[in-house]
Structure formats: structure tokens, C-alpha cells
N, C-alpha and C positions, 0 to 999 in steps of 0.2 A: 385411605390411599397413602401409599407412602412417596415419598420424594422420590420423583424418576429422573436418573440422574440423563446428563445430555451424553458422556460418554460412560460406560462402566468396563474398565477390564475384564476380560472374558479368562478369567486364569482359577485356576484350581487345586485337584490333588495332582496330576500326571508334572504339575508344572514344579510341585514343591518337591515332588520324588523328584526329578531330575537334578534339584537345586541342591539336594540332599547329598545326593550322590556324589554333584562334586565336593561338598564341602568336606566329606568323607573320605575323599580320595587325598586331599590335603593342598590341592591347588587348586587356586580358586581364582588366579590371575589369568593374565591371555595365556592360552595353554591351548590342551587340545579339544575341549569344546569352541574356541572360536574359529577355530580350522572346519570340524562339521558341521557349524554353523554356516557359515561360507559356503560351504561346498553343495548342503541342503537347499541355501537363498536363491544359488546358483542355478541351479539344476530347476527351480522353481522360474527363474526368471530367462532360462534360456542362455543364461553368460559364464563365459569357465574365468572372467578376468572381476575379482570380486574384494572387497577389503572390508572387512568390518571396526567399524567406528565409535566415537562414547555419544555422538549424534547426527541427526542429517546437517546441524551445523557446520561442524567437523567436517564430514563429506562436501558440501561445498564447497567450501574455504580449500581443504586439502586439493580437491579436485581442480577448482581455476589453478593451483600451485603447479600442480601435475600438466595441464596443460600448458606451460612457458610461457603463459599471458604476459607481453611486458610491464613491469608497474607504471601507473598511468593510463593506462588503456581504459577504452569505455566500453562497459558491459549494457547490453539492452537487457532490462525485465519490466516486467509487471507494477504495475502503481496499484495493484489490488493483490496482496501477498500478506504472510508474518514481517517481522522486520527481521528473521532468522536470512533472508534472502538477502535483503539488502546487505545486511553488518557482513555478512562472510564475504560478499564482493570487497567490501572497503576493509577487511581483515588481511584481503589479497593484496593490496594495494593497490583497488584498482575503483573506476568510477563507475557506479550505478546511472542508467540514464534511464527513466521511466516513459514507459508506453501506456496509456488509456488501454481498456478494456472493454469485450461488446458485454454487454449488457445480460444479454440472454443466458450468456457460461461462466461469466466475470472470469475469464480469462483473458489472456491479452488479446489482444485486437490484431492480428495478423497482415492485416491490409493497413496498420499505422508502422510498421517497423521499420520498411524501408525510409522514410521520411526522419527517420532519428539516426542512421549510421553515418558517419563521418569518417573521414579518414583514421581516425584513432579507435574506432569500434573493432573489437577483437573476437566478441562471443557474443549470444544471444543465451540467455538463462528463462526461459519458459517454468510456468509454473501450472502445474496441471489440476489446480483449483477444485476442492468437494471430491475426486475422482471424477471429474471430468474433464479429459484427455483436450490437449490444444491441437488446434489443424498443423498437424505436423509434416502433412506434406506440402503447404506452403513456408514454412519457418522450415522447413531443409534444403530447398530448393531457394530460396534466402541465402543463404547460410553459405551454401554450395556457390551461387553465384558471385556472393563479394567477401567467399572463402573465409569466414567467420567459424568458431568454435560454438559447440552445442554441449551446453551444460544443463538436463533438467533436472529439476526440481518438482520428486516425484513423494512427496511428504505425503502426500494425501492419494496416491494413487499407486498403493499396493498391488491391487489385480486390474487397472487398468490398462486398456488394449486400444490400439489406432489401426483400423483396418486390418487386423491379425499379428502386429506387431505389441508387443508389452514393452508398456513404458519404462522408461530409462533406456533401451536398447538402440532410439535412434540415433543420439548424435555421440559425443565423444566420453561423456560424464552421465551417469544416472545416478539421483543420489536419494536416499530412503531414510525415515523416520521409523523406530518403536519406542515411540515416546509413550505415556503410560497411555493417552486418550487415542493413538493408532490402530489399525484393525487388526498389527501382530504389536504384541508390545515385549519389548525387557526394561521396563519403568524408566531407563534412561538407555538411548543406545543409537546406530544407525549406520548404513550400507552404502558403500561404493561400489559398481559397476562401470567398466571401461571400455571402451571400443578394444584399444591398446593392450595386451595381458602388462606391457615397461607401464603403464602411466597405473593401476591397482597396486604393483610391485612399489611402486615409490609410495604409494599411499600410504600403502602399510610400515615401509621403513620411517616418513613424515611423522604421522601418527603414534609414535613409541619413540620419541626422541632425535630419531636421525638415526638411529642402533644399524648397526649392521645386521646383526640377532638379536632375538630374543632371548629373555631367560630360558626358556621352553627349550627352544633351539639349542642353546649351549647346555642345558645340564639334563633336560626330562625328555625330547623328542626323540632320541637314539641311543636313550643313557650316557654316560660321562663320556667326551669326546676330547683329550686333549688339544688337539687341533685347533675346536674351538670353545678353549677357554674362555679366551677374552674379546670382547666385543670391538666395533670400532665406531667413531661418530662421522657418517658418511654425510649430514647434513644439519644445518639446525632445525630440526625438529619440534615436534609438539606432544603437550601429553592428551594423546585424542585414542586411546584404545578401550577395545572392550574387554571384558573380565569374562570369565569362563562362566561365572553364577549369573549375568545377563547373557548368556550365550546359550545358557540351559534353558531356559524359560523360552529362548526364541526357537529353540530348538522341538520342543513340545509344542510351539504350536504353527509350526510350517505344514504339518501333515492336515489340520483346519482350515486353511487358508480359505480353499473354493467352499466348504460347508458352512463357513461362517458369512462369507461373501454370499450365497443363496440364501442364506436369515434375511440380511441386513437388505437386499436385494428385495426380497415379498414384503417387507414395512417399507421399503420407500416405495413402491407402487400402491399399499396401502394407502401413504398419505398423499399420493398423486390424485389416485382415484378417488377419493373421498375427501380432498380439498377444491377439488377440481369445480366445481360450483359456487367457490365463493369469488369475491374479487382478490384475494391475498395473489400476488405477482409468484406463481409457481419455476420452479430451475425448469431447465431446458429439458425436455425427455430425451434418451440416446436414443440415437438410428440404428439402423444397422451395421455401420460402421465402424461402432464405439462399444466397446466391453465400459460401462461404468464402473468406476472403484467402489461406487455406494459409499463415499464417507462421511459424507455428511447430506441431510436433507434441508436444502435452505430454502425458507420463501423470505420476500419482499413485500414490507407493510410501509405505508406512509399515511399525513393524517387526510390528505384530500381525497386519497382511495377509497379508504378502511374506516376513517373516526377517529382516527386514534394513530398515535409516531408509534415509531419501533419501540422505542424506549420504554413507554409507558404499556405497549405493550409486553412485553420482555418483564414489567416490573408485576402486570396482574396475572402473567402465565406462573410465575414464583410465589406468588400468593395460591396458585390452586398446585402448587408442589408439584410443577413439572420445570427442569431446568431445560436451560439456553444457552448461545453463547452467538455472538456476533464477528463473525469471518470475512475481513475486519473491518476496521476503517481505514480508509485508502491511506498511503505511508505520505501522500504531501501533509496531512496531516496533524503529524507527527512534530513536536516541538522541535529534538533534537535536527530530523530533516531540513526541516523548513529552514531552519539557523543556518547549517552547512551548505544546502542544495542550491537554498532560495526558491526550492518550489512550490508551485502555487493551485491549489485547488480547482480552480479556475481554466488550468488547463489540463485535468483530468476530470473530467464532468462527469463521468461515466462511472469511473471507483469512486467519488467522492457520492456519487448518488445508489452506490452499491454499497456502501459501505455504511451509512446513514440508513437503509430499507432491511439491510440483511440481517436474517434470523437465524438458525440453525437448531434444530430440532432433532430432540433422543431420537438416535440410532445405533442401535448393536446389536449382539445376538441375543442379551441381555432384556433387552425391552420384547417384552408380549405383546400381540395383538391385541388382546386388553387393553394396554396403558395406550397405546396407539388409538383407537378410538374414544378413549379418553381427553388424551390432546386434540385430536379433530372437534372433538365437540368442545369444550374449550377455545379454540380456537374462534368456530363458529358462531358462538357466546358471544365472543369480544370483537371482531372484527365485521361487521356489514359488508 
């Protein structure tokens, strides 16, 4: 048996021809594969107001800029996230306030958020966890009530849907990951979607300096344009853009999106169905409410349940060559947090005990049914 890895890029020959192509054409910077990248994501996601990014970092960060959050201001998220969520709030200049999580979705806890807004609360940044979508008809009706800004955080939930609606679409910001372990990847990269078509429009100006134009724009989009020669610096800006040659690869695999999303979809019902009799703490199944993103399959180990911690479990699943990864440990946490925030474990009980139990288990298109009841049985092995 070989080493199954937790994620494996789904990329190929269609992907290297495309990557070929541009480098053969001789531009290889933002050009015009990021434009039909864009335009493809778009059309995928239902939104004409679209930016692409060098990550969903980027898109955060850009995105609270775009929306005229004052510096200062306090953002509600999640205490069960990457710390990519947190650092772009405080990139913004602005304060992260963390909410507990239920248990069941480790998403935020929805019926705790009113209890954190204060006068200085500007946005709520949701994080749609595994692909699975947060109650977004309460956190809009929130939002809407003490007129707060909606920025998610949809890293993990590619073809995730809330009552027919695809994420990113509800509030003001949607912002996406194709990091190499994403279900579309361009090894580094990521997408902005707006309510606004002006707040995408700034992104992309932020995102490349502040430029008025682009190179593209000035010398390759229409061929030499006296006019516009010369650029102008309409802000201070960032270097946050994508390149044509990650624009290609994402570009070859937007046409996969739902085929790969139905792989990834019958292994994680695989490992419902045939976990489902042990005591290992399984994620929440969707209703009918909820399109899942399928991006990850996480259970919940501890040692009074199971016999055994996460850890140590995690450390005998790597001895029989099947990989993991733990999503994550709650951000109180976190060294650097803790110093600045002074927050305390203590008062997120819920990520700190998600975060401690949580496992995450191979899923792509990549993994077989095979190696899939391989890890079941392994599993079964090791856990009581």
C-alpha cells in the first residue's frame, strides 16, 4: 500500500497544455488568461463582480479594504478557523473578536454573535468550515439588523450552497482559495466576489499596486494605445495578483468542478456509512438545505470515547501510510493570539475541544474506494 496522501492535486495533462500555451505565447503575467479566468469563476458562481487574487489571504484583507471598514473597528469570526482569517482582519487594521462554535459543524455558533457586537462592530466574517455552509439566514438577518458588513470566508467551500444560494453570494465579500490542497487549485492563488461590481473594481486596482492599468491594458489588451501609455498610482496598493500560468491551470479545471465534487461526495458518504458504527464522533450530515463542499471529512477522537487522543491516534493512522491533518486548533490557542488578544481557551470551550478531537481524513478525486475502506478498517483497528 502506498502512502494515501490527505489531499492530492487533481491536475494533469489538459492542465500542463494550457500552462504551455501561455508560456508560449510569451506572457505569462496578469494578462488575458486572468480576465477568462474571472469570467469562467464567475459564471460558475453566479457573480459578474469578480477579482482574482495570489490568495484567499489577499481577498480578505483586500476585501474588508474595499469595504471602508474604519481602522479600529471590530470584526466578529470564528475561534475555530486558519489564522489566514484572523491575520487579514488585523492586516486591515482592524480587531478580530472571536465567537465559540457548535460543535456539530465547528462553525460559528450563530445564536452567540449577538452577544459579541458593540458599538465598534463593523462586519461579521463567517467561515464556512470543511464545506459546510454557516446558517446564513441568521447571520444576515444579524448583519441586516445592526447593519454590519458580510465578508465570508469561503476557502473551504468551493460548490457550497445555503438553501439554493452559493457561497460567497450572501453578503458583501466572498472570498476563495486554490491553494494546492483546494478542490480547484493553481498551487498558489485566490478569488474575490462582490455584491458591488466598484468594491471587485478597487480589488483589482489594490491588488497590483494601486495601478490605474495594467501592463496588459497599456501595451497587449488593444495593442499599443498611446493614450494609455503611462499608468497612474490611484492608491497604495499591494502586490496581491495572479499570473496568467496560475490562471491556466484554474482555468482547465473549472469545467470539473461538479465531477470532481460527485467523486469527493460518494467517499465521504463511504466513510459516513461505514464509520457509522463506531463511537468516533462523525461531522454533521447535510439536509436538504445545504449543498456540501465535501472538503474535507473530519471525525472527532478523544481518549475517554475511543482509548486513545487524537494525537496518538493521527500518529498510528501514519504508521499504516494513510495521511491527516487536524483543522485546527482553536486560534485562542495560538502563542502569538494569546499575547496580543489575551484570549483564553476557557472561553471557547467548544473550538478548544474541536480542535483537540478533530481529524481530517483523505478526500479527493484521487483516493479510491479502495484506500477508503482501507482507512475504515484502520480506523476500526485502532479506535473502540
Amino acid at each position: 500500500m502506498k502512502f494515501i496522501k490527505l489531499a492530492n492535486p487533481n491536475i494533469g495533462a489538459k492542465e500542463a497544455k494550457q500552462v504551455a500555451l501561455v508560456i508560449k505565447s510569451g506572457w505569462i503575467g496578469s494578462g488575458p488568461k486572468v480576465k477568462e479566468f474571472e469570467k469562467d469563476f464567475g459564471n460558475y458562481k453566479k457573480s459578474k463582480n469578480v477579482a482574482a487574487v495570489s490568495s484567499c489571504t489577499a481577498a480578505l484583507h483586500l476585501g474588508m479594504l474595499a469595504c471602508n471598514i474604519k481602522p479600529g473597528s471590530e470584526v466578529i469570526t470564528t475561534a475555530m478557523t486558519f489564522s489566514a482569517t484572523i491575520n487579514s482582519i488585523i492586516h486591515a487594521g482592524l480587531k478580530p473578536v472571536l465567537v465559540d462554535i457548535n460543535l456539530q459543524t465547528g462553525n460559528i455558533d450563530e445564536n452567540k454573535i449577538i452577544k459579541s457586537i458593540t458599538k465598534k462592530t463593523k462586519a461579521i466574517l463567517p467561515v464556512h468550515l470543511a464545506g459546510y455552509p454557516c446558517n446564513m439566514d441568521q447571520i444576515c438577518n444579524i448583519a441586516k439588523k445592526y447593519k454590519l458588513k458580510i465578508i465570508e470566508d469561503c476557502a473551504h467551500a468551493l460548490e457550497t450552497e445555503f438553501k439554493g444560494t452559493k457561497a460567497g453570494n450572501f453578503g458583501d465579500i466572498g472570498c476563495f482559495s486554490f491553494y494546492v490542497t483546494k478542490n480547484l487549485t493553481t498551487a498558489e492563488g485566490g478569488m474575490l466576489i462582490s455584491k458591488r461590481p466598484k468594491d471587485a473594481k478597487r480589488v483589482r486596482t489594490l491588488a497590483l499596486h494601486g495601478l490605474s492599468q495594467s501592463a496588459w491594458q497599456r501595451f497587449s489588451e488593444k495593442g499599443y494605445n498611446q493614450k494609455k501609455l503611462h499608468y497612474k498610482i490611484v492608491e497604495a496598493g499591494f502586490k496581491y495578483n495572479m499570473t496568467d500560468i496560475q490562471a491556466a491551470i484554474g482555468l482547465s479545471q473549472v469545467p470539473s468542478i461538479e465531477k470532481n465534487w460527485f467523486i469527493r461526495k460518494k467517499l465521504w458518504e463511504m466513510y459516513y456509512e461505514n464509520l457509522s458504527d463506531t463511537n468516533i464522533i462523525l461531522p454533521k450530515y447535510p439536509d436538504q438545505s445545504v449543498k456540501h463542499g465535501y472538503h474535507l471529512f473530519q471525525i472527532r477522537v478523544n481518549s475517554s470515547r475511543n482509548g486513545i487522543s487524537r494525537d496518538q491516534f493521527l500518529q498510528k493512522l501514519f504508521l499504516k501510510k494513510i495521511g491527516t491533518g487536524v483543522h485546527y486548533l482553536s486560534i485562542p490557542e495560538h502563542p502569538y493570539y494569546k499575547k496580543t488578544f489575551n484570549w483564553k481557551t476557557k472561553n471557547f470551550p467548544n473550538a478548544y475541544k474541536f480542535g483537540r478531537e478533530t481529524l481530517s481524513l483523505p478526500l479527493s478525486p484521487k483516493v479510491t474506494e479502495s484506500q477508503v475502506r482501507y482507512i475504515v478498517k484502520a480506523i476500526k483497528s485502532l479506535a473502540r
